[in-house]
C-alpha positions as CSV (number, residue, x, y, z in Angstrom):
1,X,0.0,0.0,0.0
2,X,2.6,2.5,0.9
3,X,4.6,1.6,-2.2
4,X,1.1,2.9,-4.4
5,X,0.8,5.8,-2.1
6,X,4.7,7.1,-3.3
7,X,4.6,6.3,-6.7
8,X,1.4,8.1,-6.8
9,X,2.9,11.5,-4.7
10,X,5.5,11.1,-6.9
11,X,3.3,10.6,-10.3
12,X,1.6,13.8,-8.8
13,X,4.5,15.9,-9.4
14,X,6.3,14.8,-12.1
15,X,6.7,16.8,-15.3
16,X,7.2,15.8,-19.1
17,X,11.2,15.5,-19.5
18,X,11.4,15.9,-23.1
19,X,9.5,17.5,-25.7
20,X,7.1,19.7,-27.2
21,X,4.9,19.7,-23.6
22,X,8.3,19.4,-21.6
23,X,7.9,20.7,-18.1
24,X,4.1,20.1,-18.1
25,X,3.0,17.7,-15.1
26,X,2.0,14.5,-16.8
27,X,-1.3,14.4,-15.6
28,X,-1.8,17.8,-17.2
29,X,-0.4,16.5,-20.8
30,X,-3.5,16.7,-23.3
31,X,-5.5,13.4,-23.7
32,X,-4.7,13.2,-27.4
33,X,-1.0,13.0,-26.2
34,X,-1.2,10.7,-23.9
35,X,-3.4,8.5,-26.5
36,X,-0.9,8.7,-28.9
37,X,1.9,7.6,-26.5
38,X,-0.5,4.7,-25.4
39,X,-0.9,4.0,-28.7
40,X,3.2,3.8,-30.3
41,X,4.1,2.5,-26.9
42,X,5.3,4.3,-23.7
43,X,8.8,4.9,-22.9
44,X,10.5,1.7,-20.5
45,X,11.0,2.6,-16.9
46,X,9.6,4.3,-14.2
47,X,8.3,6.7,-16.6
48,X,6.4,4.5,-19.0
49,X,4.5,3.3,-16.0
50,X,3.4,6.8,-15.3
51,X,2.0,7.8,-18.7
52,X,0.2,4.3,-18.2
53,X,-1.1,5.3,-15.2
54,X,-2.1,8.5,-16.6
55,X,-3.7,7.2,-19.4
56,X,-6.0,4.6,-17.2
57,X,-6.7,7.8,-15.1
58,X,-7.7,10.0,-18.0
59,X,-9.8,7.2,-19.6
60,X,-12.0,7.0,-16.1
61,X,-12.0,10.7,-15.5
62,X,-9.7,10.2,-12.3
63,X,-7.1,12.7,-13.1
64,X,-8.6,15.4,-10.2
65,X,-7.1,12.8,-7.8
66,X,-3.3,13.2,-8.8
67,X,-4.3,16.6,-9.0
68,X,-5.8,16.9,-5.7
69,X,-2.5,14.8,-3.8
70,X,-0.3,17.6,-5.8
71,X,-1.8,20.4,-3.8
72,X,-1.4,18.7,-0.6
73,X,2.1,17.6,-1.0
């Protein structure tokens, strides 16, 4: 549990790397974006799971949460 908890605080504040929408917090990145990563394949590592998770979040209308642990931490 406390494992999800961190890799959410720190999903929550991390920001595109690269790229035209680099420094944009990735749950922030426009849905067509993040569609078209999920689509040619996300990045390996610790950042491909985070689009992933931003794209399952996105798809249910979730993102508020990630937004809403970013203002409290």
């Amino acid at each position: 549990m406390e494992q999800n908890q961190q890799f959410l605080i720190e999903l929550a504040k991390m920001k595109m790397p690269f790229g035209k929408y680099k420094g944009t917090f990735l749950i922030d990145l426009p849905e067509h974006y993040v569609v078209w990563y999920h689509n040619k394949g996300f990045p390996k590592g610790k950042l491909g799971q985070q689009l992933g998770l931003v794209y399952e979040l996105k798809l249910n209308g979730l993102e508020d949460i990630v937004r809403e642990i970013r203002r409290k931490f």
